[in-house]
N, C-alpha and C positions, 0 to 999 in steps of 0.2 A: 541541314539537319546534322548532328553529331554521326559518328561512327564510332564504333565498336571495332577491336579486333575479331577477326577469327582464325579458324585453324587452316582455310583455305587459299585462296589468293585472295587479293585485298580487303575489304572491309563490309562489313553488314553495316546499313543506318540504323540507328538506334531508335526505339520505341519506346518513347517514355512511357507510354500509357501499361503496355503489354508489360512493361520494366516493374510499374508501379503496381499493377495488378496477380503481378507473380511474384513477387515477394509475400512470406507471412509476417506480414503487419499490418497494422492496421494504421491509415495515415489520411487525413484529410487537409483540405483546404478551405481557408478563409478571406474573404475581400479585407481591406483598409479598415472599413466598418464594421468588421465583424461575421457578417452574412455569410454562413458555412456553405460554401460553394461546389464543394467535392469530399466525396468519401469514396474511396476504392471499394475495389471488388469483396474483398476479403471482409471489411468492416459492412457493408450491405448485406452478405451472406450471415456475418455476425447476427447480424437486427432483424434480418429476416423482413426488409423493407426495400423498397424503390429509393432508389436518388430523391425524386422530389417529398417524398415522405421526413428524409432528414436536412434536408437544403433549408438556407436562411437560420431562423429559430426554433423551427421544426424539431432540431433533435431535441430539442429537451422533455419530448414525449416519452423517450426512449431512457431517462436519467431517473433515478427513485426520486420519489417525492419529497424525499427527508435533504436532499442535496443541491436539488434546482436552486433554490435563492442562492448557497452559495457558491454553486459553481458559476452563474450568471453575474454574480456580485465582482468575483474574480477576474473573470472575461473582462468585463465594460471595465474595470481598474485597468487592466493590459493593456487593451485598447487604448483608454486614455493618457498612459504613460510610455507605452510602447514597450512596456517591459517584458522577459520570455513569462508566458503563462503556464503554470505546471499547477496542476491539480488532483485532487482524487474524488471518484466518485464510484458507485454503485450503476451499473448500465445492464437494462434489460435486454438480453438473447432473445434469439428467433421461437427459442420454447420457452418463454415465459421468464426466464429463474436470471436472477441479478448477480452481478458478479463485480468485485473492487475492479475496477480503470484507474491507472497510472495515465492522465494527460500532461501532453507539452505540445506548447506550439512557439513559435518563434517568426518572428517579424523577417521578412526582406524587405530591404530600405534600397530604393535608387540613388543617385549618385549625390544627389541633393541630400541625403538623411531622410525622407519621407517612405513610412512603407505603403510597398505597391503589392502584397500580397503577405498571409501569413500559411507556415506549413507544421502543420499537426502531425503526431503521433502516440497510439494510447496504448497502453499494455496491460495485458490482465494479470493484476496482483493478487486475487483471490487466494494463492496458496500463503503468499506472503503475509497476510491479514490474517487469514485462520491460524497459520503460525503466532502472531502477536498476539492472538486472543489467547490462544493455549500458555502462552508465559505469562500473561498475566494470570488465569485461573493461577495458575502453580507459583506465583508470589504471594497472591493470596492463599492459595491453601500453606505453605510455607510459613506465611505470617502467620496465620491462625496456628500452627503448630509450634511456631516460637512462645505466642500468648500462651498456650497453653502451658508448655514447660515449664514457663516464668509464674505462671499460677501456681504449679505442683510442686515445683522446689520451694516457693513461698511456705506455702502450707507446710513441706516436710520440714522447713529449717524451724519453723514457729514451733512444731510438734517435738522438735529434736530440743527446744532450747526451755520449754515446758515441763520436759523430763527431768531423771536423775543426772549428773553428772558424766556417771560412766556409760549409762545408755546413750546419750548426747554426741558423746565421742565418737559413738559405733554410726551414729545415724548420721550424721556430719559426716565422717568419713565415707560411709556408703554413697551417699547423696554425692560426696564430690566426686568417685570413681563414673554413677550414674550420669553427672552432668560432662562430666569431660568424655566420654564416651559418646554419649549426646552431641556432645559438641563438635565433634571427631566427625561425626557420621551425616552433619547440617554441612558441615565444611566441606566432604564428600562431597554431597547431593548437589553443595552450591559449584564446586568445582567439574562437574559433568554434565551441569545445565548450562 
């Protein structure tokens, strides 16, 4: 069995399990096939479920229903190629409410090239998503605030070229202290965001 240093004389053996299960993460294991064979302590309390509740193909009780096909779609491609599997999905907690998963898992290959085991880890991205959602609202309200601009300088410049002469001049002129101004303060808001 490995050892550990410690701070007394010689060495503690190491405990993988206790290693694995005191760490905050969450990490599982998978056979050659696929068949999710371990999930720590942490990711159990997560689900609020037993080992055999997510072992094999189990867990994908525990995944939204909008994401199974493709998160399974993904898997059985890795498998099949042996390539690292990193995905995202939606995973339901011990109180019900889903939350973004960042997965990865990664092949051990024995000496030959064949893997003999794969080792997971998933991470809760839920702030990172509601952050993306919130920038896109604000491109889109942004866009729509550009459209609109582009509509009402229209309109003023049509109005200004309708007129007399010297009123023309004043409203052209106005308009373009308005747009540069405008413009000043888009290039602001884009530079802060």
């Amino acid at each position: 069995m490995p050892a550990m240093a410690s701070s007394g004389q010689g060495s503690v053996p190491l405990n993988a399990q206790l290693l694995v299960d005191s760490i905050p993460a969450l990490i599982h294991t998978a056979r050659p096939d696929g068949y999710l064979d371990y999930f720590n302590k942490p990711w159990l309390e997560y689900l609020g479920v037993t080992l055999d509740k997510v072992t094999g193909w189990n867990w994908t009780a525990v995944v939204h229903p909008e994401d199974v096909e493709g998160i399974v779609a993904k898997w059985r491609a890795c498998l099949a190629t042996g390539e690292v599997f990193e995905y995202e999905t939606r995973v339901r907690s011990a109180n019900g409410e889903y939350r973004w998963m960042f997965h990865r898992k990664v092949p051990l290959r024995d000496a030959n090239g064949n893997i003999v085991k794969w080792y997971g880890s998933s991470l809760d991205i839920e702030e990172r998503k509601q952050a993306e959602e919130k920038l896109r609202r604000s491109e889109r309200d942004l866009h729509s605030i550009i459209e609109t601009i582009q509509r009402w300088y229209g309109r003023l410049l049509r109005t200004a070229l309708s007129t007399s002469s010297t009123r023309a001049g004043s409203i052209i002129r106005a308009s373009l202290r308005i747009s540069r101004g405008i413009g000043d303060g888009l290039q602001q808001f884009t530079l802060t965001t």
